[in-house]
Structure formats: C-alpha cells, structure tokens
TILO-621365 format. One record per residue (C-alpha): residue in one letter; x, y, z. Coordinates in steps of 0.001 Angstrom, whole numbers, plus 500000, padded with zeros to 6 digits. Each point is the difference from the previous one (the first is absolute). Layout:
# residues N
<node r="A" x="X" y="Y" z="Z"/>
...
This chain:
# residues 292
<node r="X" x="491749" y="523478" z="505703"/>
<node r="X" x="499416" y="496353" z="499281"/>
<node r="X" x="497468" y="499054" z="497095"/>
<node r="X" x="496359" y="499013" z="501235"/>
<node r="X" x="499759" y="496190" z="500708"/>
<node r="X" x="504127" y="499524" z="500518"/>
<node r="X" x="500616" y="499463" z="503699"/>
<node r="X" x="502577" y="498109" z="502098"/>
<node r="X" x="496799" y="496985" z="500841"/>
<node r="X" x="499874" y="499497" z="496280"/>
<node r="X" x="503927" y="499355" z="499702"/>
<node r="X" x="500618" y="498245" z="503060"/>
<node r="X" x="497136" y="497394" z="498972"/>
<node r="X" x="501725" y="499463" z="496251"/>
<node r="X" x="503681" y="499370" z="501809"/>
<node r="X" x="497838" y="497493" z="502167"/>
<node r="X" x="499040" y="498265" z="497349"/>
<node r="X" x="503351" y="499648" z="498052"/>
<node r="X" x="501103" y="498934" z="503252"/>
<node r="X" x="497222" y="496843" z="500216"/>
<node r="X" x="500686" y="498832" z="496728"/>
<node r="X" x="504003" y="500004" z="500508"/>
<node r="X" x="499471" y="498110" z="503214"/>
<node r="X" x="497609" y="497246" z="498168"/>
<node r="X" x="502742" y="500092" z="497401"/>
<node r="X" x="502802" y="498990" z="502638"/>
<node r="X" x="497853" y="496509" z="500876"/>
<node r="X" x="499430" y="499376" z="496560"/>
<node r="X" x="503736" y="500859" z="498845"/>
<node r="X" x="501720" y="498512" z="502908"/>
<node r="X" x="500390" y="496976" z="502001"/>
<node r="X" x="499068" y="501477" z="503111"/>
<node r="X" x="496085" y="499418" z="501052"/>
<node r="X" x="499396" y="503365" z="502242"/>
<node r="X" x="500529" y="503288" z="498982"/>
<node r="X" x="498752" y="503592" z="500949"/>
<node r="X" x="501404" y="503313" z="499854"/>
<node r="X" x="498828" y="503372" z="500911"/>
<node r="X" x="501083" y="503799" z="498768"/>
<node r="X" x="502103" y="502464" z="502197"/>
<node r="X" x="497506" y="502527" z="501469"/>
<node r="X" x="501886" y="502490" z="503147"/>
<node r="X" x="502877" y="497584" z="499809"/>
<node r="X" x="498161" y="496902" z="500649"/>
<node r="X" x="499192" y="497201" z="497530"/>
<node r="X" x="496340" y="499362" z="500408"/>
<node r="X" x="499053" y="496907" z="498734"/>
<node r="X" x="497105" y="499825" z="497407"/>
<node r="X" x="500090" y="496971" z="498623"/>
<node r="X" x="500242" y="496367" z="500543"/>
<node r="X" x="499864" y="496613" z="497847"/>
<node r="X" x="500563" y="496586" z="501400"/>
<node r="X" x="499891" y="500372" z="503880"/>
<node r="X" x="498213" y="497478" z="501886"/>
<node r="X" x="499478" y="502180" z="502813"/>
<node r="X" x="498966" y="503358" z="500411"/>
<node r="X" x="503022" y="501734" z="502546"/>
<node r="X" x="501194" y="501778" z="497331"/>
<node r="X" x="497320" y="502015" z="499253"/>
<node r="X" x="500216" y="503513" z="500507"/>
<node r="X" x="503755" y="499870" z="501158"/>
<node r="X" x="501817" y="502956" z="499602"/>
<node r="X" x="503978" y="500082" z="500056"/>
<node r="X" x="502153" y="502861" z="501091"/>
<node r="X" x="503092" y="501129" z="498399"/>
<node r="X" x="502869" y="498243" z="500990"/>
<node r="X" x="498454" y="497363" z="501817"/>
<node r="X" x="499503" y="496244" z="499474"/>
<node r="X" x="501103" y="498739" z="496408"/>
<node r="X" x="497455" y="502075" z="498325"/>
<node r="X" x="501046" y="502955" z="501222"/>
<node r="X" x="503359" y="499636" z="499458"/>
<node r="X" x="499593" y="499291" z="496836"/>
<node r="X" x="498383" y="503707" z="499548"/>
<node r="X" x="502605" y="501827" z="501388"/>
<node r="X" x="502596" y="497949" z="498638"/>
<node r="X" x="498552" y="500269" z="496249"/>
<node r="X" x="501166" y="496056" z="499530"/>
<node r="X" x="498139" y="496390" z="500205"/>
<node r="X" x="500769" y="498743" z="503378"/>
<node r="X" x="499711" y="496047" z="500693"/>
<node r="X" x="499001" y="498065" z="503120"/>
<node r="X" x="500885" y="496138" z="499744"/>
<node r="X" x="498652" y="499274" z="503375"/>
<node r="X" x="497852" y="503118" z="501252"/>
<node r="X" x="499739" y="498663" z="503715"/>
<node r="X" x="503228" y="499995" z="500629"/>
<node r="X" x="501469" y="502862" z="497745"/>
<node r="X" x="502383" y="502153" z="502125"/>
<node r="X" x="500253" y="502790" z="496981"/>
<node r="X" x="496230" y="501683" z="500283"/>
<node r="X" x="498138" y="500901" z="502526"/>
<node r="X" x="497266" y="497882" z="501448"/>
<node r="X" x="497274" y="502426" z="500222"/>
<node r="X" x="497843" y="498052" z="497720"/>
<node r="X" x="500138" y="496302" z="500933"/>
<node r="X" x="496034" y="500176" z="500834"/>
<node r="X" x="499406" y="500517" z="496874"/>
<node r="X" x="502413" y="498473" z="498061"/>
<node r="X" x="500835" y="496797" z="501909"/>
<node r="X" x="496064" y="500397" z="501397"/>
<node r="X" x="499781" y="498863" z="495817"/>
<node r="X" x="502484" y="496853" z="500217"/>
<node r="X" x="502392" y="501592" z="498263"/>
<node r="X" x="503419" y="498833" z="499955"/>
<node r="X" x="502036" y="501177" z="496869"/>
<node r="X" x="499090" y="503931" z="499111"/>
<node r="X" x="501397" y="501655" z="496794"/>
<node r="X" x="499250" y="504356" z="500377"/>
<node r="X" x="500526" y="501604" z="496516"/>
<node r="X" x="499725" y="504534" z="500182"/>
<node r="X" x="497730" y="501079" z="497253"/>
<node r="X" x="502273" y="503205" z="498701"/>
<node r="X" x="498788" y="502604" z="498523"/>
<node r="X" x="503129" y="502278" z="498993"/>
<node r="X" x="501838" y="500335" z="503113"/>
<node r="X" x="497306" y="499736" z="501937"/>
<node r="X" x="498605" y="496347" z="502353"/>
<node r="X" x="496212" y="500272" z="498438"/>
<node r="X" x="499012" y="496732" z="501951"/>
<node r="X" x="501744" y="496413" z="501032"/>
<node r="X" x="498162" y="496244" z="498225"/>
<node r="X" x="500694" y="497171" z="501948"/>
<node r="X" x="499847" y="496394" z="499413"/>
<node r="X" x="500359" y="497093" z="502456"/>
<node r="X" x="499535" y="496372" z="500449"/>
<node r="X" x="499254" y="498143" z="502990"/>
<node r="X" x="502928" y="497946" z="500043"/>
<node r="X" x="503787" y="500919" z="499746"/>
<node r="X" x="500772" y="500031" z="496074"/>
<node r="X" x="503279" y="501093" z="498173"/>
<node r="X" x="499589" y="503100" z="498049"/>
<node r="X" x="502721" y="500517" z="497786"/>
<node r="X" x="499883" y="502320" z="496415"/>
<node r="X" x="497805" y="497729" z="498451"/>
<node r="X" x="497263" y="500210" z="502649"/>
<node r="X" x="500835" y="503194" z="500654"/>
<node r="X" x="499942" y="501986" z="496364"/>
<node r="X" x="496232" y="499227" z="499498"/>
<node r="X" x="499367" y="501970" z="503284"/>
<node r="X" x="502235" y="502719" z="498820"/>
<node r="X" x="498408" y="500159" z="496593"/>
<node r="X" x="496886" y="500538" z="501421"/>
<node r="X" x="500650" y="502871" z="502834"/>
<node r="X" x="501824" y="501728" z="496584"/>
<node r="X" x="497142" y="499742" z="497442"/>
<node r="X" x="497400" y="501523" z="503397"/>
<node r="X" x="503056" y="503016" z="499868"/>
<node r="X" x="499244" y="500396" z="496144"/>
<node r="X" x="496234" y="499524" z="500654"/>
<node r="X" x="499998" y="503024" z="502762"/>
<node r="X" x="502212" y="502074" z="498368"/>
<node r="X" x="497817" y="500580" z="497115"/>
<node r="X" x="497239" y="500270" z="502237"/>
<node r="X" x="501452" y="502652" z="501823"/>
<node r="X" x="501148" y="501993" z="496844"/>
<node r="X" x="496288" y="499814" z="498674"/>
<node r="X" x="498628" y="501192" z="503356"/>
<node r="X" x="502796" y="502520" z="499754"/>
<node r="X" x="498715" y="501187" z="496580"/>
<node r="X" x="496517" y="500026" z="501450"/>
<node r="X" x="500190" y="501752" z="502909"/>
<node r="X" x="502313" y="503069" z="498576"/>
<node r="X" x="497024" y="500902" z="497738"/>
<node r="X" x="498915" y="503267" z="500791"/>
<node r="X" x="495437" y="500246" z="500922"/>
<node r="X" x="498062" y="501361" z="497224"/>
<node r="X" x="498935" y="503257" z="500747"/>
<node r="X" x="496723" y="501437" z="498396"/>
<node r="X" x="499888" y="499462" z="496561"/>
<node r="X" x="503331" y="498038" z="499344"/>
<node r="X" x="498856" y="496873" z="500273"/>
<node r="X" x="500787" y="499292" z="496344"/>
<node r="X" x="503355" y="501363" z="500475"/>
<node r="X" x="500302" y="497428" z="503027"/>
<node r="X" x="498827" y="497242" z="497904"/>
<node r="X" x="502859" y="500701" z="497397"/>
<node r="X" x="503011" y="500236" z="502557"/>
<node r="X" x="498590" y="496570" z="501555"/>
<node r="X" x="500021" y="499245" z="496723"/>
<node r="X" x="502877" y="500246" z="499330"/>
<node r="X" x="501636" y="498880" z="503832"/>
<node r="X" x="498347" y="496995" z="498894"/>
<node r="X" x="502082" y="499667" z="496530"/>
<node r="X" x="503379" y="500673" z="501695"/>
<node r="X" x="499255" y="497295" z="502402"/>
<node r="X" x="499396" y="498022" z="497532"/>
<node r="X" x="502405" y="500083" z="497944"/>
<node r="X" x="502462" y="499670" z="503228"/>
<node r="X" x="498461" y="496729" z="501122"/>
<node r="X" x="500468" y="498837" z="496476"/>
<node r="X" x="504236" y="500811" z="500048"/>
<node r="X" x="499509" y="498580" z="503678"/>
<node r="X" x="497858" y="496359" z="498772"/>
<node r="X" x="502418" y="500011" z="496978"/>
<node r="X" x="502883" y="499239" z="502768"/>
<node r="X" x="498510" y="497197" z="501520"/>
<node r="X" x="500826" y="496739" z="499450"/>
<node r="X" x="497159" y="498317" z="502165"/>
<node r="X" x="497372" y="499041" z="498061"/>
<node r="X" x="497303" y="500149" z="503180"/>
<node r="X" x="500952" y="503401" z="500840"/>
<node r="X" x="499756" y="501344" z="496329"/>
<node r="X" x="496797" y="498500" z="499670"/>
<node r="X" x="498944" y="502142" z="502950"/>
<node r="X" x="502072" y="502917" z="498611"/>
<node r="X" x="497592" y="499628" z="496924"/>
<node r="X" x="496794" y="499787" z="501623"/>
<node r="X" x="500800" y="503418" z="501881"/>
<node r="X" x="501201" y="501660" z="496248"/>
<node r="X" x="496502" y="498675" z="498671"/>
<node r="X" x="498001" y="502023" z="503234"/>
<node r="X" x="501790" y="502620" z="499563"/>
<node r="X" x="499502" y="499985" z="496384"/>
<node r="X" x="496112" y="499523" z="500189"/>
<node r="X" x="500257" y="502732" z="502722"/>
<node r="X" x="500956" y="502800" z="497347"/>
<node r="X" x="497346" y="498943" z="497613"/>
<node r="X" x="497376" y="502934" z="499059"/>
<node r="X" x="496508" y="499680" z="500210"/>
<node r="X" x="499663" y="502938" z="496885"/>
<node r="X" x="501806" y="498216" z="497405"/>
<node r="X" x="498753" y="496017" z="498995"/>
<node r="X" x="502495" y="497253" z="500614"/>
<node r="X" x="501396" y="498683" z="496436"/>
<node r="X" x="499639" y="496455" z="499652"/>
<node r="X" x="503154" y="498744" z="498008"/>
<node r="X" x="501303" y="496053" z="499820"/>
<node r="X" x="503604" y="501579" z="500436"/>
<node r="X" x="502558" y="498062" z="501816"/>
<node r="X" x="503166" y="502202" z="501344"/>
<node r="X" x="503046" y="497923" z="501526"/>
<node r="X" x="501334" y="500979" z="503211"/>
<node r="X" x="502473" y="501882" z="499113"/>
<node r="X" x="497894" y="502055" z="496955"/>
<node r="X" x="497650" y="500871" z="502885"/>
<node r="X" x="503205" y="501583" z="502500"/>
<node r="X" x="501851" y="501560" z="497435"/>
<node r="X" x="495858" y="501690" z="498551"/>
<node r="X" x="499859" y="500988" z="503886"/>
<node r="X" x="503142" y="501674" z="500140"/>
<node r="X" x="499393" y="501977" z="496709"/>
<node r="X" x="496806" y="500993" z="501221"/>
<node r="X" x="501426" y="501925" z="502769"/>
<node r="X" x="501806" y="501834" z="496922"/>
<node r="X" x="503487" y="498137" z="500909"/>
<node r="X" x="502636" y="500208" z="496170"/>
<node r="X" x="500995" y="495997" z="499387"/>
<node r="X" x="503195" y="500562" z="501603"/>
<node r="X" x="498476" y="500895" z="503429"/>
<node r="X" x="497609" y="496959" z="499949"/>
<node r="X" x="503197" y="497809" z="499029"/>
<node r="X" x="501478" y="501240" z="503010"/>
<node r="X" x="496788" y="500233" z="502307"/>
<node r="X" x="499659" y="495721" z="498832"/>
<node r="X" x="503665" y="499016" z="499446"/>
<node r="X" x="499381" y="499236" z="496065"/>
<node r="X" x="502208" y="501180" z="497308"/>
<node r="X" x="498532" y="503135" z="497789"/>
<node r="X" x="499834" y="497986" z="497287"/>
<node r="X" x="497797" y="497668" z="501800"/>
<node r="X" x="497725" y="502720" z="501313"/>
<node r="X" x="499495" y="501350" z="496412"/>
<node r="X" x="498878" y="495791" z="498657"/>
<node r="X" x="497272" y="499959" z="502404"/>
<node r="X" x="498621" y="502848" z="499912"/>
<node r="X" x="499759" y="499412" z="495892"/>
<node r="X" x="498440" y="496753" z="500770"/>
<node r="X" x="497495" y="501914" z="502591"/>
<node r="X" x="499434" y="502279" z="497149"/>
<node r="X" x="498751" y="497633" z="497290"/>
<node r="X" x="498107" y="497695" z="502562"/>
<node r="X" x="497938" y="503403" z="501044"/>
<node r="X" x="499864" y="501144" z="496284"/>
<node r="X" x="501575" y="503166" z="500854"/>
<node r="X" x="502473" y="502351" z="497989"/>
<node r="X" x="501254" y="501462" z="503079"/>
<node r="X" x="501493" y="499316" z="503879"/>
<node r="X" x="497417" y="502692" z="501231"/>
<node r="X" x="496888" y="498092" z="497846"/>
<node r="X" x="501033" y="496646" z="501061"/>
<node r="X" x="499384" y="501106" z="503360"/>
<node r="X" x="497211" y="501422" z="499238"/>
<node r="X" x="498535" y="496750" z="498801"/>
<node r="X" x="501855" y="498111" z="503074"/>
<node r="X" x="497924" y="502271" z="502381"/>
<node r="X" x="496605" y="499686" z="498481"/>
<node r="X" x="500254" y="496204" z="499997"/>
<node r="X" x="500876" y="500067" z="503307"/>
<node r="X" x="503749" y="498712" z="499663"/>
<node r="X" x="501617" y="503118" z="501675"/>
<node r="X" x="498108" y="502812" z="502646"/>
C-alpha cells in the first residue's frame, strides 16, 4: 500500500515541471527561438510545454510513436534532425498542422532517456532553414540529458515514498523513523549522484532538493542548534555517507575518492562541528540542519 498523500497526480505534475524548465532552458541555451516538448504517456508524447511560438497550433499536440520526427525519435532512442520539415521524405507528415501551422522550417527532436526507457521527446525549431551541426546541436543534447538526471531522481524519491508501508494504530512513531530514515538514504544518494555532475545549473538544483529534503527530516521535539559552521561539499557527502553507518572505504567507493581522502574530511568535519567522533559530528550536522 502506497503512503497517504503519494499518488501518481503528484508525480506526474513534478516530471511536468522538470520538463518546462528544460524546454525554457533549450531557448535560452540554443540558437533556435521555438521549443516545446512533451512526456511519453500510452506511447504518445503529449506536449506540455511551449516557449517562443508565435502561434498557438501547437498546443495540446500529441505525437504517436513512430510517427513524424518526434516520434521517431522515441522509438528510435536518438536526436533526429529535419533541415527542411516540408519537404522531409524520412518522417511522417502527420503533424504538419501543427508544426508547419507554427512556421517552422528547421526541427531538431532530442528523447529524454531515462535508463532504457523514451521518458519524453524536447524539440526546438526555427522558422527558417538553419544548419545544425555539433555545435548547435550539443546544447540541445545537454539539456534533454540533465531533464534524464532531473527525473531520475525524482522517480527514485517517489520510489522511496511510495514503498513505505501505512501506519497502523499506534506506529506512527515507528513510521516517522523509517521515513526517517528513507529520507537519509536518499540523501545521501543524491549527494554521490550531484557529486558527478559537472553542470553547475543542474547541481544547483541538485542542492536545493538535498536542502528540502534535509529540512523535511527535521524534528519538531528537539530545538534546531544554531552554529556559524561552514562544511565544504565534499565534508558534507562523505558526513552523509557515514551517517548511513558506511566504514571510509565504502564511502570512497560510493564517491570515487581515495580512503585516505575520505578519512581528511571527515577530520576536518570533525573539528569544524567540535566533535570527538564520526557518530557526534553527525549528531551536530543534524541538529543544525546540515544533514536529515
């Protein structure tokens, strides 16, 4: 039975919104000055989101697998490019309403995958025919893989969520502790995950989820300690790792850092926190409100 409050509305709205903000990034990041996109739902793409049109045909388009450039770019699992959309002979044409309804000429379709699996198609377009060669085109790219990152995480927390077993009468406390501590492993896996990306946009949004989830954990029984402590990066992954109970060697492997490595920040953790031990520094990390 799924947890009160967790329900397929509540994760199909999050994925919608990942999905807006890539699309917004893919004008902003690119050359192109149209883009949309839309996430696979009964193997269609149903387009969500829009930035740039000066029309409104594509609203509320939906794409079938397999057909037009969209939708071969779904079942294909690989961007798929259309210099001159009007006259393409490679796609289908099911979608020129829409799509040439806009003024588009040049259309760039980019799968958003999630594992092996087509989670949705982003598309950006101009109105008149433009080259798109790896320069152009790796922005695009960049983009449909950070959304993959972004809903991948989001699924896994979802995951977590929705595997929690209902309270019955009288365990509520013992709920509270195993969300608890869902919450902890979840962090500390979107901290190895943030700690292997190199864009500095997504991280940033990799952090602000790490400080919800973080705030989320906090207890109302015990007072928040107020301490003007300043933990790295790092000191804060390898403090969420040990709090799980991981030896240094397994949170050198868990973030790719050498033992040695592990053991220097989590001294320097130590003395910033003013604590003798791994377990008391996070402790102290938890009260503050550095780790959940």
């Amino acid at each position: 039975m799924s947890a009160p409050g967790i329900d397929q509305s509540n994760r199909t709205d999050g994925d919608t919104q990942l999905l807006a903000r890539a699309v917004t990034d893919l004008v902003r990041r690119t050359h192109f000055p149209v883009a949309f996109g839309g996430l696979e739902r009964g193997d269609a793409i149903h387009v969500t989101s829009i930035v740039g049109a000066r029309t409104r045909s594509l609203e509320g388009l939906v794409v079938q697998a397999s057909r037009g450039l969209g939708g071969r770019a779904l079942v294909e699992k690989r961007p798929r490019l259309a210099l001159d959309y009007r006259s393409s002979r490679s796609i289908t044409h099911d979608y020129d309403r829409a799509v040439l309804g806009e003024g588009i000429s040049t259309l760039f379709a980019v799968p958003v995958l999630v594992g092996a699996r087509a989670r949705g198609v982003i598309y950006c377009g101009s109105w008149s025919s433009s080259p798109v060669g790896e320069v152009a085109a790796r922005p695009a790219i960049a983009v449909a893989d950070e959304l993959s990152s972004e809903l991948r995480i989001h699924e896994e927390v979802q995951r977590r969520l929705s595997v929690m077993p209902a309270p019955a009468r009288g365990e509520a406390s013992a709920l509270a502790t195993a969300a608890r501590e869902e919450l902890r492993e979840t962090y500390a896996e979107l901290r190895s995950i943030a700690a292997g990306v190199d864009d500095p946009e997504l991280r940033a949004r990799l952090s602000r989820l790490e400080q919800r989830l973080a705030a989320l954990s906090q207890s109302d029984k015990e007072p928040a300690l107020e301490l003007d402590v300043r933990l790295s990066p790092r000191e804060i992954d390898v403090l969420a790792c040990a709090a799980l109970g991981a030896t240094n060697s397994e949170v050198a492997a868990t973030l790719s850092l050498r033992e040695g490595t592990v053991k220097s920040y989590l001294q320097s953790a130590m003395a910033k926190l003013d604590a003798s031990t791994r377990h008391a520094a996070v402790a102290k990390a938890r009260r503050a409100g550095l780790l959940p």
